[in-house]
BAGULO-282353 format. One line per 5 residues: number of its first residue (from 0); their letters; for each residue y negated, z negated, x of C-alpha. Coordinates in steps of 0.001 Angstrom, whole numbers, plus 500000, padded with zeros to 6 digits. Each point is the difference from the previous one (the first is absolute). Layout:
BAGULO-282353
NUM = a = Y Z X ~ ...
***
This chain:
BAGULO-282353
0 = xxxxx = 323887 218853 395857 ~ 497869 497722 498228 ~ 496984 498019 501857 ~ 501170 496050 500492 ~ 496771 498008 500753
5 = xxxxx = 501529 497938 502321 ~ 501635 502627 502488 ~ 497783 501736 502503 ~ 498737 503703 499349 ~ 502788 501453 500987
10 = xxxxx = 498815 503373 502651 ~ 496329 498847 499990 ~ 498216 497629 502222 ~ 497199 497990 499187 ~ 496826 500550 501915
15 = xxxxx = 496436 497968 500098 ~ 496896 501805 498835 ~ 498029 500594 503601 ~ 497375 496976 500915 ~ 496421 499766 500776
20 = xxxxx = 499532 499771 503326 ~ 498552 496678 501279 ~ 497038 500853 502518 ~ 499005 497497 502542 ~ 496799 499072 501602
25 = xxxxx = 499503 502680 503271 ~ 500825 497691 503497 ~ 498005 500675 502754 ~ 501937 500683 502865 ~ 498506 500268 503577
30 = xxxxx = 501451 501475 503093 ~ 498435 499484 503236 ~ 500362 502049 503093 ~ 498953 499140 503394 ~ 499527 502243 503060
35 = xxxxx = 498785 499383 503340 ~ 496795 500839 501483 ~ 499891 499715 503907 ~ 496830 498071 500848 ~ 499409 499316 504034
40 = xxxxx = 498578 496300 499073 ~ 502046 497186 501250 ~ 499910 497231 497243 ~ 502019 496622 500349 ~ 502467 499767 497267
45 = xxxxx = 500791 497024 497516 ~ 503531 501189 497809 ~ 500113 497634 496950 ~ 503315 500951 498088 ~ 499137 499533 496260
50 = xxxxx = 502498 498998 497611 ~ 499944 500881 496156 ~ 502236 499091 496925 ~ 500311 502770 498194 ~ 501714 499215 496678
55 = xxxxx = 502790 502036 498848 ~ 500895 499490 496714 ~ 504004 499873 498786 ~ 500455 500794 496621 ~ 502656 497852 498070
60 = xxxxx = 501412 501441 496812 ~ 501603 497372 497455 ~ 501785 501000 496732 ~ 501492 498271 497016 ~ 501948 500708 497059
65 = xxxxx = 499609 499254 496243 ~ 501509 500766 497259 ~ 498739 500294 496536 ~ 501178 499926 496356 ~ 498575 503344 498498
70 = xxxxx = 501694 499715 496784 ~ 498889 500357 496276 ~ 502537 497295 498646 ~ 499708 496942 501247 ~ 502841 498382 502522
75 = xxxxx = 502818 498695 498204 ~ 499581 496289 501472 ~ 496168 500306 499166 ~ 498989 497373 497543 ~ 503394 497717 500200
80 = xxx = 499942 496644 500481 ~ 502751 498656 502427 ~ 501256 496698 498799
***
């Protein structure tokens, strides 16, 4: 069977060539851990409930579709003029 060049490989599939990896910058990441420590020293006590944002981003994807003319003759209503 001969090869048609516009029929898939026909028992073969087509794979990428492996990427570079993309490296990022290092994030710091800090973990803090409390423990209690009895102390026998009576201290009044003001609670003052702080309140951050803390952004968290959502990542949004979008995609279009084009299609292109990749020819070597040009398209048959190229260069007409419409009357």
């Amino acid at each position: 069977m001969a090869f048609q060049p516009n029929q898939p490989m026909q028992g073969k599939q087509f794979q990428c060539p492996p990427a570079d990896p993309i490296m990022t910058d290092p994030e710091r990441v800090v973990r803090d851990f409390y423990h209690p420590q009895r102390v026998q020293v009576i201290h009044p006590i003001q609670v003052v409930n702080r309140h951050h944002c803390v952004p968290v981003y959502e990542h949004v994807y979008t995609c279009s579709e084009v299609d292109e003319y990749c020819g070597t003759h040009p398209h048959p209503h190229q260069g007409m003029l419409r009357k």
